[in-house]
N, C-alpha and C positions, 0 to 999 in steps of 0.2 A: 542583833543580840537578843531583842525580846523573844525571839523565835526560840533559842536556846532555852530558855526558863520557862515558856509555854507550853514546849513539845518533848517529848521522847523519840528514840530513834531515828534521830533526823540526818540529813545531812546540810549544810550549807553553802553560799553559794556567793565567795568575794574575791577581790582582786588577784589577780595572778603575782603572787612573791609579796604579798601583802600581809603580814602579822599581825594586823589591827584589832581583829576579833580579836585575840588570842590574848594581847596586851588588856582588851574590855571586858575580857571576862574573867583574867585571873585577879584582877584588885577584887573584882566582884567575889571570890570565893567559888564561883561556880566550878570552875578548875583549878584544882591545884596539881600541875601537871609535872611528871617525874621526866616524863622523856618526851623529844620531839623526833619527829623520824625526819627524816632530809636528806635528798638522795646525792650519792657519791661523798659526802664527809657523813664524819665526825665531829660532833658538836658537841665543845661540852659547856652548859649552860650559863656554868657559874663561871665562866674566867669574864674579867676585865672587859674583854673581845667584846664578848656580844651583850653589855650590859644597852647598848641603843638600841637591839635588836628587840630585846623581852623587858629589860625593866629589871631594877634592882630589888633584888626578895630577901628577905630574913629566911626561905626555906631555900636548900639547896638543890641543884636540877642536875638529873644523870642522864647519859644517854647510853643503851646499851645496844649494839648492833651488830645485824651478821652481814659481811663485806661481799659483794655480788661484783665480780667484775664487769665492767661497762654497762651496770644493771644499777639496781634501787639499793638499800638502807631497810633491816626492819628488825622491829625490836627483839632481843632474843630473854632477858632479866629485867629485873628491876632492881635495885638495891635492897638490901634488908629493910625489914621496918616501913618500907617507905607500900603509900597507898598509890595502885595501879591509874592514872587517867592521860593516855598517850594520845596525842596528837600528831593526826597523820597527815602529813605533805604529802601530794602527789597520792591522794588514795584511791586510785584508780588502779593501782598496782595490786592492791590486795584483791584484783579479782585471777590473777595468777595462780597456778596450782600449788605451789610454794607457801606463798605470802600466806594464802587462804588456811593453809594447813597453821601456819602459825597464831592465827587468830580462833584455832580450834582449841588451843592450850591455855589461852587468857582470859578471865573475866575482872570487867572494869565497871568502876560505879558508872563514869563519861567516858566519851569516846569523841574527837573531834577531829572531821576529815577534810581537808583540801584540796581543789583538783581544779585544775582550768580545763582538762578534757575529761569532760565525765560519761562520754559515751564511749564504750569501748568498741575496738572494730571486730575483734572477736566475737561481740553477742553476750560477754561475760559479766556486762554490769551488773547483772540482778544478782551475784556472786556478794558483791562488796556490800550492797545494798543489804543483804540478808545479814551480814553482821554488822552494820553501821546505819541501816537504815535510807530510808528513800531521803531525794532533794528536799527540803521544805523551805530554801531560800536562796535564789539566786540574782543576782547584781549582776547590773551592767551598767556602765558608766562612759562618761561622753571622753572620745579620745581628738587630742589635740593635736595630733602627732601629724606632719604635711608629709608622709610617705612618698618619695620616688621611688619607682622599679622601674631600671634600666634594662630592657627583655633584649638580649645579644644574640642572636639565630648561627650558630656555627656552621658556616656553610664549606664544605672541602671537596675538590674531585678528586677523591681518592677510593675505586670502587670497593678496595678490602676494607676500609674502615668505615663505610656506610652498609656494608651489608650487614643485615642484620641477621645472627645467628639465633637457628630452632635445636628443639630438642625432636627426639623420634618418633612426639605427639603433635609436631607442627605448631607446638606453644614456646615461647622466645626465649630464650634461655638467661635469664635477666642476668643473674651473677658475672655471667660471661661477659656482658653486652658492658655492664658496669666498669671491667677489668678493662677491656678494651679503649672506653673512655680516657680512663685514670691513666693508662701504658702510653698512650697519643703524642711524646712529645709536641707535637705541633701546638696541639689543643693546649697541653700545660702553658707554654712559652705566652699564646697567645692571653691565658689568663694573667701571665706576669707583666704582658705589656697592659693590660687593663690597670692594674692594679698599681703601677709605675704613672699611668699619664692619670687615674684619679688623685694620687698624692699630688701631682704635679699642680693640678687647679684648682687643690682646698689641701695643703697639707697638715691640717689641723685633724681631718679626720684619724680616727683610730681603728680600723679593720678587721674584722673577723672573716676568715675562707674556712668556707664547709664542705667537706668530702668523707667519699665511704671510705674509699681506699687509704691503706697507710704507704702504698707504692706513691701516689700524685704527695699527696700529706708531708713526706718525706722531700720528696722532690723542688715543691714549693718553698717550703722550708729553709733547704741545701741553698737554694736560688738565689733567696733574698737575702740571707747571710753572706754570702761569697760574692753577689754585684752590689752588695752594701745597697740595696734597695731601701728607703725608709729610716737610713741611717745604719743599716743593717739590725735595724731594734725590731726581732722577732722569737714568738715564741710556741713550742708546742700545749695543745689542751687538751688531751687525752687520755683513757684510761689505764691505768696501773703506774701514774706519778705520782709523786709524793706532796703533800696538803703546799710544802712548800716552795716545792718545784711550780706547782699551781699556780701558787701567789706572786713567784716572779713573773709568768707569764703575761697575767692580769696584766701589769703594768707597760710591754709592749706594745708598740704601734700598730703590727699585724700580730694577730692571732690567727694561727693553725689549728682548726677544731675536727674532732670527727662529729657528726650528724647526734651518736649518741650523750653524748658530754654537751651539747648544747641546746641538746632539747629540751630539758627542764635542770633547771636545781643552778644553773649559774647565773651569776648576778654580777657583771662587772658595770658598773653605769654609766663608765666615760665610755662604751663602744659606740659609734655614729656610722657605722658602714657596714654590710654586711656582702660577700660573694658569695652565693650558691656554684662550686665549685664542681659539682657532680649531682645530678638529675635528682628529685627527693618527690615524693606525691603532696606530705604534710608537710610544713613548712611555720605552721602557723605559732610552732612553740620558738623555733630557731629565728623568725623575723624576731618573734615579740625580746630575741637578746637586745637589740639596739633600739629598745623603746622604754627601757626602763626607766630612763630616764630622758626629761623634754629633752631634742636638741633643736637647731634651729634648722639643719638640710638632713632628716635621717636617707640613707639611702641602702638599698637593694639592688644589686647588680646580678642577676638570673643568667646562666648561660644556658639557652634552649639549644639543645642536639636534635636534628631533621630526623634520627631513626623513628621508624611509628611510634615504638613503645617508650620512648622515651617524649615525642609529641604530646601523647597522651597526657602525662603527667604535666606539662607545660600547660593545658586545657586546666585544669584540676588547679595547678598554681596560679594562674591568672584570673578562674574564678573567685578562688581565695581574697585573690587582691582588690578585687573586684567588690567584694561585699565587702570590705574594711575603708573601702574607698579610697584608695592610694591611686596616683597619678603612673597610669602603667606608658613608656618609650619604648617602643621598638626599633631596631634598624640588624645588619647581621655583621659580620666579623670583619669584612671587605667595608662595609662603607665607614665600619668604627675608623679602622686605619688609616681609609681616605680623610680624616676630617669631621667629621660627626662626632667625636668625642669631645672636643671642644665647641661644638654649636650645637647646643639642644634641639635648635627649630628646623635642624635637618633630620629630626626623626620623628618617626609615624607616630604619631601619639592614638595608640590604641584605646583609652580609656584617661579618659577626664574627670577628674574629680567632682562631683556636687555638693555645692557649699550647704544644700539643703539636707543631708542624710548625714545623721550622728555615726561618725565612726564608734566601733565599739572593740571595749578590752574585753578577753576573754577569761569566762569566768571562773574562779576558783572557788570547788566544792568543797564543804564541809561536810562532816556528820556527825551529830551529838546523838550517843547512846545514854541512855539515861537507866 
């Protein structure tokens, strides 16, 4: 906070889904903030709702937004009268061409940015930074969380479904390769019987499955409703449903997400499970859904696909888990079914946790323009 009041064009650097600052600085007067950006809703400040979120004010709070399908929130007005100091969630977005342009129309007394991923892979941070300003504080804090990753190696002899398709540059033709995945009956079925024998050994868990495709998404879905898997208590989380269609979902035992809808901005904090349903490189925003909150077995179920290009990404997630320090199991699809699903100490434990290295949360960036 003292960073705030010392510096100009800063940005900051606290917990991921964290409003702390934001509650510390607005009693202080430093902000007095008209709108928050927040991606995929609408927020409107002053209802009832979210007075435990911000804090009860004698001024009133607006939020004014332009709707980006399966994309971000960003300010388009302000109310009359009212003085400009918006607070950006997730502002790593305004290094977009879009976002950027809108921050060309605005001048604010503060400005303050939040981001847990404040490197962009585009190259584009120095974008946001030029109107919000560089890091000048970032946190990192000790996580608690006993992380399992259960790593499930999908192994099939099937030659059409493990060939892997190129394009006419001999470069893999990803989208394709993805479709193929997601169209697999086999592979679906086998993620339902995952999904069936872990309720079966903790059915307290509440479930999240991540996929690109709304063909698998669908599928899964149909599934668990129709063989009453779960009680049949299941629901979709994806984009262009309504705040309240949303809100029912939250409350099911499996959730059906796509990759984008879970990668930032939701916050359900009874989730304790997570299936990576379909190959992802990032991961790091979608684990962090079932970490919001302590649980006592958070768990990660990863299904690795043997194509190269999809290997790859499995190297890539497993380093991930790796530096967060999660206890990564390996075994493949055949020996799940033989019995390894119900005995842990029949799989390869490729990475053991060290009780000596501080897990850590990822941090969420600010930036106070001054």
């Amino acid at each position: 906070i003292q960073c705030v009041y010392n510096s100009t064009d800063d940005v900051h650097h606290v917990d991921i889904g964290s409003f702390e600052l934001y509650q510390a600085l607005s009693p202080k007067g430093m902000l007095t903030a008209t709108a928050f950006l927040y991606w995929e809703k609408y927020i409107p400040i002053e209802s009832a709702e979210n007075d435990h979120i911000f804090g009860k004010s004698e001024q009133g709070y607006a939020v004014y937004d332009i709707e980006v399908k399966d994309n971000h929130n960003f300010v388009l007005k302000m109310a009359d009268g009212m003085r400009l100091h918006p607070i950006v969630s997730n502002c790593h977005h305004m290094g977009a061409e879009v976002f950027s342009r809108c921050m060309m129309k605005v001048n604010t007394t503060y400005t303050l940015g939040l981001s847990g991923t404040m490197e962009r892979k585009d190259g584009l941070t120095k974008v946001f930074e030029m109107f919000i300003g560089p890091v000048v504080h970032k946190e990192k804090t000790e996580s608690e969380h006993s992380v399992v990753v259960k790593g499930i190696v999908y192994n099939v002899d099937d030659e059409e479904f493990n060939e892997t398709q190129h394009d006419y540059m001999g470069n893999p033709k990803f989208s394709t390769m993805i479709s193929k995945l997601c169209s697999y009956s086999h592979r679906s079925e086998f993620i339902l019987r995952v999904l069936v024998s872990e309720l079966d050994m903790n059915p307290e868990q509440q479930f999240m499955i991540l996929a690109h495709n709304k063909s698998l998404i669908t599928y899964l879905h149909d599934a668990i409703a129709h063989r009453n898997i779960a009680g049949g208590s299941v629901g979709y989380y994806i984009g262009g449903m309504k705040e309240a269609a949303l809100k029912q979902s939250e409350g099911k035992k499996v959730i059906i997400a796509t990759y984008a809808m879970a990668s930032e901005g939701l916050d359900i904090k009874t989730l304790t499970s997570l299936i990576l349903a379909s190959p992802k490189t990032d991961v790091c925003q979608s684990v962090g859904r079932i970490l919001r909150q302590k649980h006592s077995s958070p768990l990660v179920i990863d299904i690795i696909d043997e194509h190269d290009i999809f290997m790859s990404q499995w190297y890539k997630r497993r380093k991930y888990y790796k530096s967060q320090n999660y206890k990564i199991l390996i075994c493949d699809n055949h020996e799940y079914n033989d019995g390894h699903n119900k005995d842990l100490s029949k799989w390869k434990v490729s990475w053991e946790p060290k009780s000596s290295v501080s897990k850590k949360t990822h941090p969420t960036q600010t930036s106070g323009q001054k």
